[in-house]
Structure formats: structure tokens, C-alpha cells
Backbone as JSON, one array per atom type, in Angstrom:
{
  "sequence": "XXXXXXXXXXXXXXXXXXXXXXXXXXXXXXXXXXXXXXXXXXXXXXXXXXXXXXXXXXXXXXXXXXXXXXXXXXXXXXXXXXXXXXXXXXXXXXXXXXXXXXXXXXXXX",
  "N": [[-44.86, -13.99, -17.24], [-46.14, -16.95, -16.62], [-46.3, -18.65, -13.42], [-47.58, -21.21, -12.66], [-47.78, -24.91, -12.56], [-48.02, -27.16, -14.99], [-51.19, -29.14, -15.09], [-52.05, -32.38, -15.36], [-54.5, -34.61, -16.86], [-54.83, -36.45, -15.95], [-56.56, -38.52, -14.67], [-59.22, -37.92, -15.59], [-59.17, -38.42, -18.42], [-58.55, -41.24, -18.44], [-61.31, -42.15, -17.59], [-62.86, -41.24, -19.26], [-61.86, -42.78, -21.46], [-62.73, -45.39, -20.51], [-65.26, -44.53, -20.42], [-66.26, -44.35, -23.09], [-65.86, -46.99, -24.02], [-67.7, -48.14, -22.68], [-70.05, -47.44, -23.9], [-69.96, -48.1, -26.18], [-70.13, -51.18, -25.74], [-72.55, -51.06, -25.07], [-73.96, -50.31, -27.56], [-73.42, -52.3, -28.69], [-74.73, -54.18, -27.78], [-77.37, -53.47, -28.58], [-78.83, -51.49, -27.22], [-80.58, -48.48, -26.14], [-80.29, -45.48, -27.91], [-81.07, -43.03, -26.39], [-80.93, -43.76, -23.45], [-78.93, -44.91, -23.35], [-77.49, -42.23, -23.53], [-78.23, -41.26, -21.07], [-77.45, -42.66, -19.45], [-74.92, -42.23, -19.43], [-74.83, -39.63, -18.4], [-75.34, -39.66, -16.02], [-73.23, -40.36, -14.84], [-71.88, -37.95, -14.99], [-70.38, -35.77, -13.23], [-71.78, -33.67, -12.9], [-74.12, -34.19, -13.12], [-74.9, -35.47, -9.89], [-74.6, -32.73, -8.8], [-76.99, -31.49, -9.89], [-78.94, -33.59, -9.14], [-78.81, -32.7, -6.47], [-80.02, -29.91, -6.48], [-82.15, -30.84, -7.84], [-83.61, -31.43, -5.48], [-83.34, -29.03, -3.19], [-85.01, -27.63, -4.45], [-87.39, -29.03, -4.32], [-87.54, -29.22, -1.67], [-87.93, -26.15, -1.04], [-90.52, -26.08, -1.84], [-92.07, -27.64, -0.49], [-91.73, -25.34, 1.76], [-92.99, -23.17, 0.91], [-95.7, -24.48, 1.26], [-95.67, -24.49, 4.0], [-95.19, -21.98, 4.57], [-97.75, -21.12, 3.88], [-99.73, -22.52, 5.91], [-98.67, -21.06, 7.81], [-99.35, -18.16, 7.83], [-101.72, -18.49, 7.75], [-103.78, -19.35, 5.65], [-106.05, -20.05, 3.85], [-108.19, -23.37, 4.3], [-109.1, -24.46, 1.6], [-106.95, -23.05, 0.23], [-104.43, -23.94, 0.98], [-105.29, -26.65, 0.25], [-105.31, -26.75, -2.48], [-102.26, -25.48, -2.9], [-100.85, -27.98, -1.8], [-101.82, -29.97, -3.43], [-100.95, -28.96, -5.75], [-97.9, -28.95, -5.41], [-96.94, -31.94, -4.56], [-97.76, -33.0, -7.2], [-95.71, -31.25, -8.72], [-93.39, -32.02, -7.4], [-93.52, -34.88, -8.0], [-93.46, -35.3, -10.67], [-90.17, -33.84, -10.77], [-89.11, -36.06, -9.33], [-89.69, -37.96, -10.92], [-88.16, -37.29, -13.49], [-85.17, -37.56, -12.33], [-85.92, -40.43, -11.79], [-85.79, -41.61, -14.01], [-83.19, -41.21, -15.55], [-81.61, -42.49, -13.69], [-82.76, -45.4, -13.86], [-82.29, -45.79, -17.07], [-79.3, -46.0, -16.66], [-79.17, -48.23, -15.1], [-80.37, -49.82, -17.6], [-78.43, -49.8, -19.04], [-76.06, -50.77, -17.89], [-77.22, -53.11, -17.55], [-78.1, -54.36, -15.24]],
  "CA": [[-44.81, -15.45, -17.34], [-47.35, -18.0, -15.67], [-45.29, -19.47, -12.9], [-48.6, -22.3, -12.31], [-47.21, -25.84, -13.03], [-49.17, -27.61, -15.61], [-51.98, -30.46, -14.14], [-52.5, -33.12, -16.15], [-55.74, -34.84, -16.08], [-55.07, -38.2, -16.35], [-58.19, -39.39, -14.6], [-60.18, -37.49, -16.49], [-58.58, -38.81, -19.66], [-59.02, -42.55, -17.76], [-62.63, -41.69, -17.4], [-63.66, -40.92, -21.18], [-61.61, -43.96, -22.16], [-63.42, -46.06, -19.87], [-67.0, -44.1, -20.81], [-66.27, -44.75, -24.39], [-65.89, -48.84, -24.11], [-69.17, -48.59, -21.84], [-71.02, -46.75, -24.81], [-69.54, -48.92, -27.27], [-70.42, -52.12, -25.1], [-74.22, -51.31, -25.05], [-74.77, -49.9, -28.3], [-73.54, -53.85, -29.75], [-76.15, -54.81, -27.27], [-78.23, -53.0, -29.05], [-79.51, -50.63, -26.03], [-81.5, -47.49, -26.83], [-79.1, -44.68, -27.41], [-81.9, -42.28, -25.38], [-80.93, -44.68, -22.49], [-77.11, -44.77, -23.25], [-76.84, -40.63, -23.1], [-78.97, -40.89, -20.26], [-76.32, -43.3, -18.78], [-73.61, -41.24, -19.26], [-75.45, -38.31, -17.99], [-75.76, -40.23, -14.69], [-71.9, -40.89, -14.53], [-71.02, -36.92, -14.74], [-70.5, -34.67, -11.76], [-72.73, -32.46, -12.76], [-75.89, -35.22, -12.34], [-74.84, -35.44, -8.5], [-75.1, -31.44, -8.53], [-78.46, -31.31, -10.64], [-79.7, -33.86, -8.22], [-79.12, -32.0, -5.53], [-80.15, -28.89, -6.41], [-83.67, -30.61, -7.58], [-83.61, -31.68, -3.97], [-83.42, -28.22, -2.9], [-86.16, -27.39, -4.93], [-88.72, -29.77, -3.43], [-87.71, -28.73, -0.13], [-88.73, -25.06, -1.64], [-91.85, -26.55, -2.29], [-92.27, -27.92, 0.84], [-91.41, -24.39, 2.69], [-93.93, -22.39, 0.49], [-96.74, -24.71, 2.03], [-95.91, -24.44, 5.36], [-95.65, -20.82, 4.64], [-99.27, -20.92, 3.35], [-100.34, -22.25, 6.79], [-98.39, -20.3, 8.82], [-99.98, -17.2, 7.45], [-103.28, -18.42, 7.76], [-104.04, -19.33, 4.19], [-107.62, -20.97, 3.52], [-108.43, -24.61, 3.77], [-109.19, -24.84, -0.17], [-105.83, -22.62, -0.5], [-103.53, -24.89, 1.06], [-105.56, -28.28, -0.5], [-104.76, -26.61, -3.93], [-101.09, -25.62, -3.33], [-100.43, -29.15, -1.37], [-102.09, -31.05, -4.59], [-99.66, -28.57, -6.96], [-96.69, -29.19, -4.94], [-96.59, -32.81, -4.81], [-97.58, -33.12, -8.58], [-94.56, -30.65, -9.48], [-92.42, -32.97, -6.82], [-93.51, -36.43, -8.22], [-92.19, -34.67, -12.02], [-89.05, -33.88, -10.69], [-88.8, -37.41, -9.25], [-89.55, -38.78, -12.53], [-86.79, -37.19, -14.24], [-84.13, -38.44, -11.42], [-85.61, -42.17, -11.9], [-85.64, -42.09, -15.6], [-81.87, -41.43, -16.06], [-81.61, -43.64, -12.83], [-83.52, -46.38, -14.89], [-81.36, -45.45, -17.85], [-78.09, -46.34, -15.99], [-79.35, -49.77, -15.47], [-81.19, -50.28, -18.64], [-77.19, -49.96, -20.01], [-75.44, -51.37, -16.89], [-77.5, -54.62, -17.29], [-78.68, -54.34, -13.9]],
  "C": [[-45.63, -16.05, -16.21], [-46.29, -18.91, -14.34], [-46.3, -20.76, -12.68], [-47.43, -23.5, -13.36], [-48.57, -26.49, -14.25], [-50.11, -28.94, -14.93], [-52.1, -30.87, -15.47], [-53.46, -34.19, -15.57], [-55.84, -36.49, -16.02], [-56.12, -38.76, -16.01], [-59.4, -39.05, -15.48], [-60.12, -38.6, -18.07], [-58.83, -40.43, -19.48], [-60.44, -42.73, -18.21], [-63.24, -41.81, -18.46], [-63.19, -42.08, -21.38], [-62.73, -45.01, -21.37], [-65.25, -46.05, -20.38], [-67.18, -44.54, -22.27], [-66.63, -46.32, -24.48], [-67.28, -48.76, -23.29], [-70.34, -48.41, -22.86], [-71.05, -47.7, -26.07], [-70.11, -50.39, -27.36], [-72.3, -52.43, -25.33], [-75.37, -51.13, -26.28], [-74.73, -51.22, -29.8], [-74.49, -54.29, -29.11], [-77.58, -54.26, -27.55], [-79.54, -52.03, -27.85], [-80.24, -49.36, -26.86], [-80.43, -46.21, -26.73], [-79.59, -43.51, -26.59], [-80.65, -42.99, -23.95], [-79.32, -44.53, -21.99], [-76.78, -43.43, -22.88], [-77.37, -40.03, -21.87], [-77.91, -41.31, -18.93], [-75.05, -42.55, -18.48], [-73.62, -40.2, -18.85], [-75.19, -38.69, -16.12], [-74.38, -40.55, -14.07], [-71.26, -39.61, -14.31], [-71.39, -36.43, -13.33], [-71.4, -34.05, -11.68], [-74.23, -33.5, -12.8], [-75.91, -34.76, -10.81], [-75.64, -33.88, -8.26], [-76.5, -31.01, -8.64], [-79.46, -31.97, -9.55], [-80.03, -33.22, -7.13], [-79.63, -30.58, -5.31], [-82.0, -29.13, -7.0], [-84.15, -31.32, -5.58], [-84.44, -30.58, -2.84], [-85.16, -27.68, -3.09], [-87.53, -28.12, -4.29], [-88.38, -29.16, -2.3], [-87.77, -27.33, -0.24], [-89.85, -25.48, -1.0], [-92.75, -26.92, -1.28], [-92.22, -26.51, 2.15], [-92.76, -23.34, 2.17], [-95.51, -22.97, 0.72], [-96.91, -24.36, 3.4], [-95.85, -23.47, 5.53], [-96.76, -20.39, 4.94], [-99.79, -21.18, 4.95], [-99.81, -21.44, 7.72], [-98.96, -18.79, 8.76], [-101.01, -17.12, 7.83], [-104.13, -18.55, 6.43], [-105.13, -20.43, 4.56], [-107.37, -22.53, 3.62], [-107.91, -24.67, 2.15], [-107.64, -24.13, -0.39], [-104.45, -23.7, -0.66], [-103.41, -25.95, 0.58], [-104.72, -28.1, -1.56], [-103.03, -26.26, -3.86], [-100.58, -26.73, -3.16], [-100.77, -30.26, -2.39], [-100.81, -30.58, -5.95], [-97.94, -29.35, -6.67], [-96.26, -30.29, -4.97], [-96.85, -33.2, -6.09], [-96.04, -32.64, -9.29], [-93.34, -32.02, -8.74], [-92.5, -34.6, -7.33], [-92.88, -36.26, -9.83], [-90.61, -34.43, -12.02], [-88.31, -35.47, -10.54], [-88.72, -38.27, -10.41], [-88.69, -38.54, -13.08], [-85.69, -37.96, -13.26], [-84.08, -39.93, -12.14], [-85.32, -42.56, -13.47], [-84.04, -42.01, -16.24], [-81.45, -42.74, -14.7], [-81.93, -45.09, -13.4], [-82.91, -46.56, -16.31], [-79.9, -46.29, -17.8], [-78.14, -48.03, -15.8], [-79.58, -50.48, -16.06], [-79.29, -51.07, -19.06], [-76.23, -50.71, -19.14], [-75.71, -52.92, -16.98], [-77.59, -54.94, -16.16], [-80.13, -54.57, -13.45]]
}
């Protein structure tokens, strides 16, 4: 037998009710439902995490240059990874702002 008590999630359960009337709210305002699942994307836990883990990733990105000179890697080597690196980093950024941008499209912000 399980001796664990049971949790009940009530906030959770709060949470969805609440997310529901927000979804409901924007899609009489005729919002884009891209925009709306983008919104609600931006409200879970796991955004925060995602963000921070493309975070990480740029600051990768950032360590595998300064690798490059610390090695001694070519002029032209470093131009070309330092032109890759902020291209891949201004893509990541774009995804962030576009559910970011999302959130307010439906927020009315």
C-alpha cells in the first residue's frame, strides 16, 4: 500500500480555467489562433525553461568563438564563425520575440 497522501492540484486546475476564458476572449476578438497557441505557449513553465536553455545556447556560441581565438584560428576563420554565430543568435532571438509578440498580439498590449 502507497502510504503518499494524495496532492491535489488546484492551481493547476485554476490555471486551465483561467487559460481557457483567455483563449476564448481573443478568439471573439477575432485574434490569429497562430498567435493565441503562441500565447499560451508563453504562459507555460516550460517557455521560461526553453528560454533559458536557448540562452545557454548563445552563450555556447559565444564560447566556441573565443575558443577560435584563443587557439589561434585565422583572421578569415574567426570573421566567418563570428558572422555564423550571430546569424544563428539573431534566429534564436526571433523565435523568443515572436511568441513574445504573440502574447501581446492576444493580451491587447
Amino acid at each position: 500500500m502507497n502510504n503518499s497522501a494524495l496532492k491535489p492540484d488546484v492551481f493547476a486546475d485554476f490555471r486551465k480555467i483561467r487559460e481557457d476564458e483567455r483563449i476564448k476572449d481573443a478568439n471573439k476578438k477575432g485574434k490569429d489562433p497562430d498567435d493565441i497557441s503562441l500565447a499560451a505557449l508563453s504562459n507555460h513553465d516550460g517557455w521560461r525553461v526553453l528560454v533559458e536553455y536557448i540562452e545557454h545556447l548563445k552563450q555556447d556560441m559565444d564560447n566556441l568563438t573565443s575558443a577560435l581565438i584563443s587557439n589561434g584560428g585565422s583572421f578569415e576563420d574567426i570573421g566567418k564563425n563570428t558572422v555564423v554565430v550571430n546569424l544563428c543568435k539573431e534566429q534564436l532571438d526571433a523565435i523568443i520575440q515572436k511568441v513574445n509578440d504573440s502574447r501581446e498580439v492576444v493580451d491587447g498590449k
